[in-house]
MIDOSE-1310 file (N, C-alpha, C; in nm, 2 decimals, decimal comma, always signed):
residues 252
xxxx	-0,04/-1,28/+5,85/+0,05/-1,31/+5,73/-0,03/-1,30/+5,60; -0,13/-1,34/+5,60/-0,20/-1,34/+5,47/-0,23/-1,18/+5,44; -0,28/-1,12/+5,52/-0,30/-1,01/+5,50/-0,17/-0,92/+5,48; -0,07/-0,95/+5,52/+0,06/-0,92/+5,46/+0,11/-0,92/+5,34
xxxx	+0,09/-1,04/+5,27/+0,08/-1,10/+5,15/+0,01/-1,03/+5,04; -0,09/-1,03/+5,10/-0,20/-0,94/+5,01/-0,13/-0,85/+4,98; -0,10/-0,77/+5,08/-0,06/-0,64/+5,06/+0,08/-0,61/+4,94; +0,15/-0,73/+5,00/+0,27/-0,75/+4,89/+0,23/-0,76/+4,75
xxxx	+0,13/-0,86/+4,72/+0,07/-0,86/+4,60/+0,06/-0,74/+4,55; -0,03/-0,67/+4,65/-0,11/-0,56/+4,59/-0,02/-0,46/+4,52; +0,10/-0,49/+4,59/+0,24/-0,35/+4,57/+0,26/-0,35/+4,46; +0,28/-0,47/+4,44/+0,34/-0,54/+4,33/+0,28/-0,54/+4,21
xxxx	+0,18/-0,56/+4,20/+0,09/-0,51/+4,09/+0,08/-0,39/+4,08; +0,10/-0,28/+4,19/+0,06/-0,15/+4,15/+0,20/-0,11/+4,06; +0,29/-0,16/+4,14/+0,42/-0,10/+4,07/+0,46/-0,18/+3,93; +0,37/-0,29/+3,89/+0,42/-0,36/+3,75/+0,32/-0,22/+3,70
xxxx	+0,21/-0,17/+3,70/+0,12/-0,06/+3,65/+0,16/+0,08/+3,65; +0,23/+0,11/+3,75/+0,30/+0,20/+3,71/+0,42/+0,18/+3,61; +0,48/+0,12/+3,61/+0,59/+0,06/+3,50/+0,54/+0,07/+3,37; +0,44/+0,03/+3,38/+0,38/+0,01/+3,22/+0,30/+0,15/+3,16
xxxx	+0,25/+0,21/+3,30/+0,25/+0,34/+3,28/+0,33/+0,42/+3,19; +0,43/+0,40/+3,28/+0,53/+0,51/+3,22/+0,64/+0,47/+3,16; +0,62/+0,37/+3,05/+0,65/+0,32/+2,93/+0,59/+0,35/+2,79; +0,45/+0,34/+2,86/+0,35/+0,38/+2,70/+0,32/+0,56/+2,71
xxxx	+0,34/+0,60/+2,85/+0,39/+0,76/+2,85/+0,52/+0,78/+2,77; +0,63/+0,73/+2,82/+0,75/+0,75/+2,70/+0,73/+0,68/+2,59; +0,65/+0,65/+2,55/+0,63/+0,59/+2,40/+0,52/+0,67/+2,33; +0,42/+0,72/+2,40/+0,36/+0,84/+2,34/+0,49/+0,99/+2,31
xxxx	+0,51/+0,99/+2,46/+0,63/+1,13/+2,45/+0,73/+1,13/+2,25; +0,79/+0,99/+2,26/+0,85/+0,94/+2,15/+0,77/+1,02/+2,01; +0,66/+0,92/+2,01/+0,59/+0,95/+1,90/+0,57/+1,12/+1,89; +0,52/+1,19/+2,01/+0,46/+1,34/+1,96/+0,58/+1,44/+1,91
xxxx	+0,74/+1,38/+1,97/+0,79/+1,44/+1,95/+0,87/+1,45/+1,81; +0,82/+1,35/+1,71/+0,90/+1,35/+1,59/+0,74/+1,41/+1,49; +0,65/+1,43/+1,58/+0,52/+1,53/+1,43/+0,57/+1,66/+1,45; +0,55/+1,69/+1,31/+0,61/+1,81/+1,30/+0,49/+1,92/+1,37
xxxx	+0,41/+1,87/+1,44/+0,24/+1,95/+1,54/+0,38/+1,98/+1,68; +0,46/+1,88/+1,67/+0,50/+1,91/+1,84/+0,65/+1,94/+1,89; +0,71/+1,87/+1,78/+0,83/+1,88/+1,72/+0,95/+1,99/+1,78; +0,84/+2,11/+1,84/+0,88/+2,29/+1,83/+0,90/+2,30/+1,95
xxxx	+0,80/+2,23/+2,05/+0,77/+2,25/+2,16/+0,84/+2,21/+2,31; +0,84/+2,28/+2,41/+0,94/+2,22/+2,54/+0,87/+2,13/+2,61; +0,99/+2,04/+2,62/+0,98/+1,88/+2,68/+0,82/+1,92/+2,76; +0,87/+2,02/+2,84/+0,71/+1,97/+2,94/+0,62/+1,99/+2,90
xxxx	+0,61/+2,09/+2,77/+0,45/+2,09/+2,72/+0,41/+1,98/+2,65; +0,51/+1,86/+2,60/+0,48/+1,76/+2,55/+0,46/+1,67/+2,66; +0,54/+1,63/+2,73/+0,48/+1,55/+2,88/+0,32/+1,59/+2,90; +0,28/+1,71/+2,88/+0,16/+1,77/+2,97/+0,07/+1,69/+2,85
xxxx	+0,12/+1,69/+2,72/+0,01/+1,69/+2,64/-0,02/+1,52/+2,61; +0,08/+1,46/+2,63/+0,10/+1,32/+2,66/+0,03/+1,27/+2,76; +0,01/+1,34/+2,83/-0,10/+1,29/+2,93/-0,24/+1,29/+2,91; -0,29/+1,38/+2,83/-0,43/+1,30/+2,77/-0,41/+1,26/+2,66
xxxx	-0,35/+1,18/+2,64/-0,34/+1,09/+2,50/-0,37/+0,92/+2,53; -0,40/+0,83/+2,46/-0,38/+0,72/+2,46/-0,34/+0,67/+2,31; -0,25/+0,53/+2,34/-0,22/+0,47/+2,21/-0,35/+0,34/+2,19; -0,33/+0,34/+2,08/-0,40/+0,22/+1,97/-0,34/+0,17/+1,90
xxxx	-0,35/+0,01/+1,90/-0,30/-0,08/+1,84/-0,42/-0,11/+1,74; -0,34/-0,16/+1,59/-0,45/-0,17/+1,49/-0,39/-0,31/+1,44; -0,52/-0,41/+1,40/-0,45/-0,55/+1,30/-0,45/-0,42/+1,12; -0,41/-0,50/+1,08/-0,38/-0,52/+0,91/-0,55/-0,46/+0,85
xxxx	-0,63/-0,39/+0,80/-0,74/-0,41/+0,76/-0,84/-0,35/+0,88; -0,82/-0,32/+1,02/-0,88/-0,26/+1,13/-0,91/-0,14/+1,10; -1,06/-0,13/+1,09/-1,08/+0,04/+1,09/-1,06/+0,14/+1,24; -0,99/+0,23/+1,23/-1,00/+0,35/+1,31/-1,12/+0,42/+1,37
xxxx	-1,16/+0,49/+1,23/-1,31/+0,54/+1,25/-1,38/+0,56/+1,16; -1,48/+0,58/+1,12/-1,60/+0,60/+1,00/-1,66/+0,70/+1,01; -1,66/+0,73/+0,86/-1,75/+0,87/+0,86/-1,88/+0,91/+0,94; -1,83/+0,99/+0,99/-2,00/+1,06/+1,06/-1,96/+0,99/+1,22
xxxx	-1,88/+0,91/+1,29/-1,86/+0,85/+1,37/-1,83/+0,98/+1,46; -1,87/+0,95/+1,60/-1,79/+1,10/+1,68/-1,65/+1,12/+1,68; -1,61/+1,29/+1,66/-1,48/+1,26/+1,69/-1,40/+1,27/+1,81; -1,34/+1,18/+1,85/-1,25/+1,19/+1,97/-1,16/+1,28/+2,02
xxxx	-1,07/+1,28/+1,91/-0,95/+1,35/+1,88/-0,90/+1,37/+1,77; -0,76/+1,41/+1,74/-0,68/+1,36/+1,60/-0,56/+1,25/+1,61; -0,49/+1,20/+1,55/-0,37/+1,11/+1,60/-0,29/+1,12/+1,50; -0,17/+1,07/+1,56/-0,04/+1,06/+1,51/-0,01/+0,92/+1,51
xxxx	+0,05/+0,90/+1,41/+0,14/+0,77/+1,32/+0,23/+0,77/+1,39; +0,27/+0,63/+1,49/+0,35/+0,56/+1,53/+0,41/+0,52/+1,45; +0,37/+0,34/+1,44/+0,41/+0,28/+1,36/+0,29/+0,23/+1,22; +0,33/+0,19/+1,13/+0,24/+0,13/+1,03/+0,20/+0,23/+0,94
xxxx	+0,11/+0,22/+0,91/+0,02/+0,34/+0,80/-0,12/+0,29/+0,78; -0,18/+0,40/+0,78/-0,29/+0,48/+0,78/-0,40/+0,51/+0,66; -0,47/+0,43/+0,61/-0,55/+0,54/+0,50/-0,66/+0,58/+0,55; -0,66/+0,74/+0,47/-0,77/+0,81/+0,50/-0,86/+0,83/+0,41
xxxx	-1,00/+0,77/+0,36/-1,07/+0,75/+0,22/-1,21/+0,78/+0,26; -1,28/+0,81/+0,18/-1,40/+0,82/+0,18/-1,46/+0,71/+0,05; -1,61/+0,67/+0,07/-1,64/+0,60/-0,03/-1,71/+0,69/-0,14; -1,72/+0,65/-0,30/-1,79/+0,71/-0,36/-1,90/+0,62/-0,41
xxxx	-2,00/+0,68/-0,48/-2,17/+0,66/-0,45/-2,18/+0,51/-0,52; -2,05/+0,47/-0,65/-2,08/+0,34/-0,70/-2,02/+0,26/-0,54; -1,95/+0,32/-0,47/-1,88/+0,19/-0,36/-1,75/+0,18/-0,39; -1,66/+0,26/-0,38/-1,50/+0,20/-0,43/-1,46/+0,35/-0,31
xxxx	-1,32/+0,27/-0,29/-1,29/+0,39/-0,21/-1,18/+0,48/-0,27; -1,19/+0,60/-0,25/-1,15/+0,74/-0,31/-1,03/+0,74/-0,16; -0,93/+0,72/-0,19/-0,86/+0,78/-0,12/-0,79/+0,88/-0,10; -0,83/+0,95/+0,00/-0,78/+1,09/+0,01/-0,62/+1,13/+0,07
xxxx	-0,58/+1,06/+0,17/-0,45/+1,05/+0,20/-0,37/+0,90/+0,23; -0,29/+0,88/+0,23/-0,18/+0,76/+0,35/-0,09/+0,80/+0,47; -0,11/+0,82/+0,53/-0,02/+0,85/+0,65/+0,05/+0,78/+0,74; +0,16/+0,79/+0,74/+0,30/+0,68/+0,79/+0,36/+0,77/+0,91
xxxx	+0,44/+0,73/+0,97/+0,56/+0,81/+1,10/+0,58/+0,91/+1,05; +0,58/+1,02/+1,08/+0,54/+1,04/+1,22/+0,42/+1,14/+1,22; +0,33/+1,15/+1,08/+0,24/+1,23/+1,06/+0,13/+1,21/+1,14; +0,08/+1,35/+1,13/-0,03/+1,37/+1,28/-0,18/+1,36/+1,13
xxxx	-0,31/+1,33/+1,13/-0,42/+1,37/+1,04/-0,50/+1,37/+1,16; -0,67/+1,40/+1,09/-0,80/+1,45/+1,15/-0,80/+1,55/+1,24; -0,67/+1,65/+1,21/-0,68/+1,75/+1,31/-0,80/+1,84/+1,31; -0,91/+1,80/+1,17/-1,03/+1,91/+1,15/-1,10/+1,86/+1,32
xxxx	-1,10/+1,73/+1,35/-1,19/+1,72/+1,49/-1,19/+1,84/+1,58; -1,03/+1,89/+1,57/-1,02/+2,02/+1,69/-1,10/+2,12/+1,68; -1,17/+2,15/+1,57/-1,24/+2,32/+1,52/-1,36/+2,27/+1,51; -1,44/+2,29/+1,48/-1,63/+2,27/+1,43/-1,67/+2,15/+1,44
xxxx	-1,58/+2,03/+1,36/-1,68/+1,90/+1,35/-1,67/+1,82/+1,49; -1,77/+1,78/+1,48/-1,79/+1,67/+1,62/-1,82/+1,53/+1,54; -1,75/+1,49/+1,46/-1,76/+1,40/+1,35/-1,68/+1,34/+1,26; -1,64/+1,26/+1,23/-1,53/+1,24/+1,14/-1,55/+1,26/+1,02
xxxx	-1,48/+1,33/+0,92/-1,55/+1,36/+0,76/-1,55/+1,24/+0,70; -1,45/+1,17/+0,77/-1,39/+1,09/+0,64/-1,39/+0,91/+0,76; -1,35/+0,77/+0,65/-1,25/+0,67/+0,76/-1,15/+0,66/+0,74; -1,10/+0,61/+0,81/-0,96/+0,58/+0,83/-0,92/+0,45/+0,88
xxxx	-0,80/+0,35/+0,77/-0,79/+0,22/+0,77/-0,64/+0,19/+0,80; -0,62/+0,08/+0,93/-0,44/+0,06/+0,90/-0,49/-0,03/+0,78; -0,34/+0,02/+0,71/-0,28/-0,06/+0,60/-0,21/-0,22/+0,65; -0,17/-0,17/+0,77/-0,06/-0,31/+0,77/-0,11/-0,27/+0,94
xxxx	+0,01/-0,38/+1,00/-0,04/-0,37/+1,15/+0,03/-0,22/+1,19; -0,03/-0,16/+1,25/+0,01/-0,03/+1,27/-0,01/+0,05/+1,47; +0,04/+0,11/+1,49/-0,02/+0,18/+1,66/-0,01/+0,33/+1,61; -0,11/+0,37/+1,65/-0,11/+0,53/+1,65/-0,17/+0,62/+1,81
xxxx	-0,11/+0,71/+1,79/-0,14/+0,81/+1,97/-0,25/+0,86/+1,91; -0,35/+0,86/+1,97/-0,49/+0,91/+1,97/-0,47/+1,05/+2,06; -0,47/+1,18/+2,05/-0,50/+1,34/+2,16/-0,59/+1,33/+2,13; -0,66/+1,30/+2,28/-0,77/+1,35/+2,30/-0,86/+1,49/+2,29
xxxx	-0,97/+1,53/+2,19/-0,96/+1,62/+2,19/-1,01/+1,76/+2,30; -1,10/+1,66/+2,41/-1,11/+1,80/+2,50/-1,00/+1,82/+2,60; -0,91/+1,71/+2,65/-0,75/+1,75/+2,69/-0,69/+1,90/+2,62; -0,66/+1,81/+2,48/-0,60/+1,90/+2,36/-0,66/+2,05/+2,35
xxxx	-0,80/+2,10/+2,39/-0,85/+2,18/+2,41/-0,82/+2,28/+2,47; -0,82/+2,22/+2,58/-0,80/+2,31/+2,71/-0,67/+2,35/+2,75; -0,58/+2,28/+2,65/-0,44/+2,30/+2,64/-0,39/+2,43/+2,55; -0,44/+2,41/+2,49/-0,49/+2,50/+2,35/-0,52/+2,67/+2,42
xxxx	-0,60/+2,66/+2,53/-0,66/+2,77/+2,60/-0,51/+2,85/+2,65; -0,48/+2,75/+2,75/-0,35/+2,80/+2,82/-0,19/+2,86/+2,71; -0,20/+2,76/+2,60/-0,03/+2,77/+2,51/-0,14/+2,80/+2,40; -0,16/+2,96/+2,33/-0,24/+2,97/+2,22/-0,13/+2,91/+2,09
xxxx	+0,00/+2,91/+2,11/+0,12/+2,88/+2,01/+0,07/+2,74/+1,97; +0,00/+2,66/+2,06/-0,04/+2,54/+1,98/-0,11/+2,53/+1,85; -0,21/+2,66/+1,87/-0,30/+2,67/+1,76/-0,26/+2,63/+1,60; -0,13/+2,76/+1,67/-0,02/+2,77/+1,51/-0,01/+2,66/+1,47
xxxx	+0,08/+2,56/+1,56/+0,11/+2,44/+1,48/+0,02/+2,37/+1,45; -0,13/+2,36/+1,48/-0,25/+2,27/+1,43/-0,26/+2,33/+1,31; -0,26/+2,47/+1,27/-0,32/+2,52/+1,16/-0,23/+2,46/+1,01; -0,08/+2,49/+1,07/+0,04/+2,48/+1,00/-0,02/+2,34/+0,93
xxxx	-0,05/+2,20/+1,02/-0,05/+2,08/+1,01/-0,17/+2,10/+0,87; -0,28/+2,15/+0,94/-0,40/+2,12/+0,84/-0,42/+2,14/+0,72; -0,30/+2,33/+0,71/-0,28/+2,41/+0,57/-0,22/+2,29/+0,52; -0,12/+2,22/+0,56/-0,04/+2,06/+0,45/-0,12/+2,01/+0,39
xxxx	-0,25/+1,96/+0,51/-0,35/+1,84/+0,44/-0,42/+1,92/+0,37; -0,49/+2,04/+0,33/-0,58/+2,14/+0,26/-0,49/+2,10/+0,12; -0,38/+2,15/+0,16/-0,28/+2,15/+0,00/-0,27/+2,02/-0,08; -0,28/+1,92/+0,01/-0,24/+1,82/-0,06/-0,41/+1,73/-0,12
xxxx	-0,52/+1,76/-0,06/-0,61/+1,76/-0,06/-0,66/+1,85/-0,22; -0,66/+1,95/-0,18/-0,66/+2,05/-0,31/-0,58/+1,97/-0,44; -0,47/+1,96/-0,44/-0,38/+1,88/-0,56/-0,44/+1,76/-0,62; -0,54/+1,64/-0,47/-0,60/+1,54/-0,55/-0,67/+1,58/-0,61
xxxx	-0,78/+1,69/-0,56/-0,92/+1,78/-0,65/-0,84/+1,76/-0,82; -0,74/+1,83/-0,81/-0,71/+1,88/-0,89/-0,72/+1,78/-1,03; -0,58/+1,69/-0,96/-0,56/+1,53/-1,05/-0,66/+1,50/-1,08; -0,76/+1,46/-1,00/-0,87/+1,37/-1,00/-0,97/+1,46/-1,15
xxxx	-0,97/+1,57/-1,13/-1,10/+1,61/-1,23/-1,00/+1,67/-1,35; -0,87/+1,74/-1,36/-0,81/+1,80/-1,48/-0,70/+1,67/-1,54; -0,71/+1,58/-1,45/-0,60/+1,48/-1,57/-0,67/+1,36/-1,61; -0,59/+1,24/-1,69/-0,62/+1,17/-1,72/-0,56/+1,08/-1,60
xxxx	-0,60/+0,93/-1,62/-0,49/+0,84/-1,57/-0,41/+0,81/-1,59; -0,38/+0,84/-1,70/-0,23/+0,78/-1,78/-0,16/+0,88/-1,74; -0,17/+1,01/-1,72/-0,12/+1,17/-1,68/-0,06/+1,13/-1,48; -0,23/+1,10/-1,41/-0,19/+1,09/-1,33/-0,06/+0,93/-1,25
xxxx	-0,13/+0,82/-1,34/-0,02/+0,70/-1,31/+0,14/+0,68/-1,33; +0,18/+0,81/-1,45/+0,30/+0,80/-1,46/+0,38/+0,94/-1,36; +0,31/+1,00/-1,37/+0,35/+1,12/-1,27/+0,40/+1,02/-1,13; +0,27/+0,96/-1,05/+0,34/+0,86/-0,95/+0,47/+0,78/-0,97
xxxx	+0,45/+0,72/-1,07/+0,54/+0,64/-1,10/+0,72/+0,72/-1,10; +0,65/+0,80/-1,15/+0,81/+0,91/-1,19/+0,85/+0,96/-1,03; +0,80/+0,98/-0,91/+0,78/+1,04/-0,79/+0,82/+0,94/-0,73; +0,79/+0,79/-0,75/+0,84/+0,70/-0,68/+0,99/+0,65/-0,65
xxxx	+1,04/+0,70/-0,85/+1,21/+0,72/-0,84/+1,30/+0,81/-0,80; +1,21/+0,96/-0,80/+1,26/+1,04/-0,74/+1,28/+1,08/-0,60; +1,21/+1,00/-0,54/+1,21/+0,97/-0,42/+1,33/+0,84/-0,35; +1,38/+0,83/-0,45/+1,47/+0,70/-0,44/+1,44/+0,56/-0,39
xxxx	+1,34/+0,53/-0,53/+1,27/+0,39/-0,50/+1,39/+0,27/-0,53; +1,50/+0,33/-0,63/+1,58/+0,20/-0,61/+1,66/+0,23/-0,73; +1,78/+0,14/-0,75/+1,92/+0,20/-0,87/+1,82/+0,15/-0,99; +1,86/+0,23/-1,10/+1,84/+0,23/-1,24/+1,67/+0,21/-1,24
xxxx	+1,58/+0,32/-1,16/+1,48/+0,35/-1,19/+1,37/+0,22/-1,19; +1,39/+0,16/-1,05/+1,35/+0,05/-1,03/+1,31/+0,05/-0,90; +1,17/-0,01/-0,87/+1,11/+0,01/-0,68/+1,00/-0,07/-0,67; +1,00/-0,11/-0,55/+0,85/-0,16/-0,50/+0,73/-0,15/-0,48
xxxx	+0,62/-0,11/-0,54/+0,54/-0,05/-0,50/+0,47/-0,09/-0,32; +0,49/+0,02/-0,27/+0,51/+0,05/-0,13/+0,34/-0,02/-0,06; +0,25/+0,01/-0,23/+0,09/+0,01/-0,15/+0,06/-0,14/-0,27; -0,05/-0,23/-0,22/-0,12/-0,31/-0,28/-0,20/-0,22/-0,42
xxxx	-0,21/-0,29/-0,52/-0,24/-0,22/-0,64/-0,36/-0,20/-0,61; -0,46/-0,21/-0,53/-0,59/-0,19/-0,49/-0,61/-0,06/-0,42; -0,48/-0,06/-0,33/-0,46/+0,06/-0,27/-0,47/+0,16/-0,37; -0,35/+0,14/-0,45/-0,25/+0,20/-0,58/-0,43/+0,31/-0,62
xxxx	-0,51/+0,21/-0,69/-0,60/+0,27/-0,77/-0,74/+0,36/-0,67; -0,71/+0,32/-0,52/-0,80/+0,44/-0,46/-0,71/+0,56/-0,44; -0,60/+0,55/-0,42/-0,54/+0,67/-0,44/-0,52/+0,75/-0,52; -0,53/+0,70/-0,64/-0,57/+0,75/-0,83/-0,67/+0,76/-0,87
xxxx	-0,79/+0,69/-0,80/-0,91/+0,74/-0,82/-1,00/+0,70/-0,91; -0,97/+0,55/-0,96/-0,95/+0,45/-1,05/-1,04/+0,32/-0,97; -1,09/+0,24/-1,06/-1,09/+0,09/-1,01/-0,97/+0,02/-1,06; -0,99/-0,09/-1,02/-0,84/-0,20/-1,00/-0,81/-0,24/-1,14
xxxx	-0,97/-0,22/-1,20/-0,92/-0,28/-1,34/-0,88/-0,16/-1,43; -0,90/+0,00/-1,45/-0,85/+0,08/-1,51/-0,70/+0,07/-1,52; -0,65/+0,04/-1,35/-0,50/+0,10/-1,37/-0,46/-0,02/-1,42; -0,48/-0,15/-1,39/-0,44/-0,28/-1,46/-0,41/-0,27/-1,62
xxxx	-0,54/-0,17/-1,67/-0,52/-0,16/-1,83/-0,43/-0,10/-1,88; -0,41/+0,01/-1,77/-0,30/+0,16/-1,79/-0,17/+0,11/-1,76; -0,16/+0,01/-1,64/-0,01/-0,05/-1,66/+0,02/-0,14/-1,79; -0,09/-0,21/-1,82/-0,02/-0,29/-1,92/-0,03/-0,23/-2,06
xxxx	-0,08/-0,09/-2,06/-0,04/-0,03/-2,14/+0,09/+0,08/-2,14; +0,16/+0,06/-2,06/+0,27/+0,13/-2,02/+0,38/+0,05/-2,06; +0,34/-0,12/-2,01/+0,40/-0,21/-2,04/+0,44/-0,24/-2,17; +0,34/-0,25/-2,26/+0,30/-0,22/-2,39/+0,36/-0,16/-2,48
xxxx	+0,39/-0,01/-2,43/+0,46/+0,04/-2,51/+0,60/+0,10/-2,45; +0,66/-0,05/-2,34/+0,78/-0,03/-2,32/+0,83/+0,09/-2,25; +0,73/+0,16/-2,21/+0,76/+0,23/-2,07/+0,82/+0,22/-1,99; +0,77/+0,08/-1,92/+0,80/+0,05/-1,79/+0,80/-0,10/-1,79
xxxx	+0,86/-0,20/-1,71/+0,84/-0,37/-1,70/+0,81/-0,37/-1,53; +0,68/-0,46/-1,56/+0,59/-0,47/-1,44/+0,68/-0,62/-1,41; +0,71/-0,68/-1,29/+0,73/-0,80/-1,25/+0,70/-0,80/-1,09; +0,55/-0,89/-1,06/+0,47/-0,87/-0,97/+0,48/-0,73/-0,87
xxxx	+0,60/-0,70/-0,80/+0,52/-0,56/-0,70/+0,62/-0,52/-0,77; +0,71/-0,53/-0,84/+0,85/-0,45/-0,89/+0,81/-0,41/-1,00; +0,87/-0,26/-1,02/+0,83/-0,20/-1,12/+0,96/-0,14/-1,16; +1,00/-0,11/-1,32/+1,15/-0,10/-1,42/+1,08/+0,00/-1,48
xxxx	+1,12/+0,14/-1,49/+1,13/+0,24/-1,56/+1,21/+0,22/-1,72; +1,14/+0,20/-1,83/+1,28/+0,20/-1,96/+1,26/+0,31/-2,02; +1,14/+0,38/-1,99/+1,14/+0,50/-2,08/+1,10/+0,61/-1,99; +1,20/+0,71/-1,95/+1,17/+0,80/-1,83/+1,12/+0,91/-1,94
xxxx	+1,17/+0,97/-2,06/+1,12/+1,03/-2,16/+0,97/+1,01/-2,18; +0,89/+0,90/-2,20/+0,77/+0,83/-2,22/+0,70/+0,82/-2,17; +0,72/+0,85/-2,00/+0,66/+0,85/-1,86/+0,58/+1,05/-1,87; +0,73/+1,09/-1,87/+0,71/+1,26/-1,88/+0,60/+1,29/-1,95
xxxx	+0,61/+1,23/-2,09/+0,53/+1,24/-2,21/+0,42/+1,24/-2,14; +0,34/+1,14/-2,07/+0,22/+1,12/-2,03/+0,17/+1,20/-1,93; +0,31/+1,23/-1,84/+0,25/+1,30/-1,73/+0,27/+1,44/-1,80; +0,26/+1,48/-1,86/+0,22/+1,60/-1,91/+0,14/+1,64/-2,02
xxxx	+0,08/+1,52/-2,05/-0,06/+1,52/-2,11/-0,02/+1,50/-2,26; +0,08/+1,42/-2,32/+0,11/+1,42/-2,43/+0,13/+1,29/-2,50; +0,03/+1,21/-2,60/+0,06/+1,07/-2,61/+0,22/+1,02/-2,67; +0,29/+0,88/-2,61/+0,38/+0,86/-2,67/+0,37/+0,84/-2,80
């Protein structure tokens, strides 16, 4: 009888493990299939590729990985968001991207580096699918069409990458902070040119390339001259004319 028992146990646990198995397999499946890396592809090449993947859960403030750290794989944005920054030589971080659902980054791991260039921080509590990258590899061998979509993914980050270069050394902040700000409404941050700022203003200013106190000066000089009304994370557009002005390099 006991040995019976056991056995029952033992079933029973295998099959709550398989269960959960193939939950966080259909929960990876979920996620690969809304990046636009996998998006293209037949159910079973995504099953197949879902199979060397695992998920990660992140708290609020949890790093990912750090520069020079080995690289695993690349991943995809479940839930939460993602920054991707490097530090600069005073110590402030230079943020290079944010990435939210369902975007895939560090796809450079797949080609030459055996390293991470850069780290990577959830913003908020976040889970992301980790592909493994010698799975991903060997996958890669058999369906060369994969390649395409890695390349596709990376030309995005290259471009958008390139654009910070760009901001960062040919504009000002006042150029680059109203330009966001204007992108934020066109994106439809909210009626009559009014939105939340999505990131902590700390965030705000590694992604502009700024310390916390520059853009503080630059808001409340926006404020100032009635551009815009700051009321804690909410931000009021009054002068969309005034905004342009700036972002195109022209004082009001």
């Amino acid at each position: 009888m006991i040995h019976l028992k056991q056995t029952r146990e033992t079933f029973g646990m295998s099959k709550s493990a398989a269960d959960l198995n193939a939950l966080r397999t259909a929960a990876i499946v979920a996620a690969l299939r809304k990046s636009r890396m996998f998006a293209d592809l037949p159910a079973a090449d995504v099953s197949t590729i879902a199979q060397g993947c695992s998920l990660r859960s992140l708290d609020k403030d949890e790093m990912l990985f750090r520069e020079g750290q080995k690289a695993e794989g690349f991943y995809v944005v479940q839930t939460g968001r993602v920054s991707v920054f490097r530090l600069t030589p005073d110590g402030r971080e230079q943020i290079i991207c944010i990435f939210q659902p369902p975007e895939s980054f560090a796809e450079v791991a797949l080609a030459t580096m055996e390293t991470y260039p850069a780290n990577a921080v959830a913003l908020e509590a976040s889970q992301v699918v980790l592909v493994h990258k010698a799975q991903f590899r060997d996958l890669v061998c058999k369906k060369p069409e994969l390649a395409l979509h890695m390349l596709v993914s990376m030309s995005l980050h290259l471009k958008h990458l390139v654009q910070t270069v760009h901001d960062l050394k040919g504009r000002q902040i006042e150029a680059r902070l109203a330009d966001w700000i204007l992108q934020q409404t066109a994106a439809g941050g909210g009626a009559e040119g009014a939105f939340t700022l999505p990131v902590s203003k700390k965030v705000l200013a590694g992604q502009l390339g700024v310390t916390s106190e520059t853009l503080s000066r630059t808001l409340a000089r926006f404020r100032n001259e009635q551009a815009i009304e700051v009321d804690g994370p909410r931000i009021r557009i009054l002068n969309v004319a005034g905004l342009r002005q700036h972002r195109d390099g022209a004082a009001i």
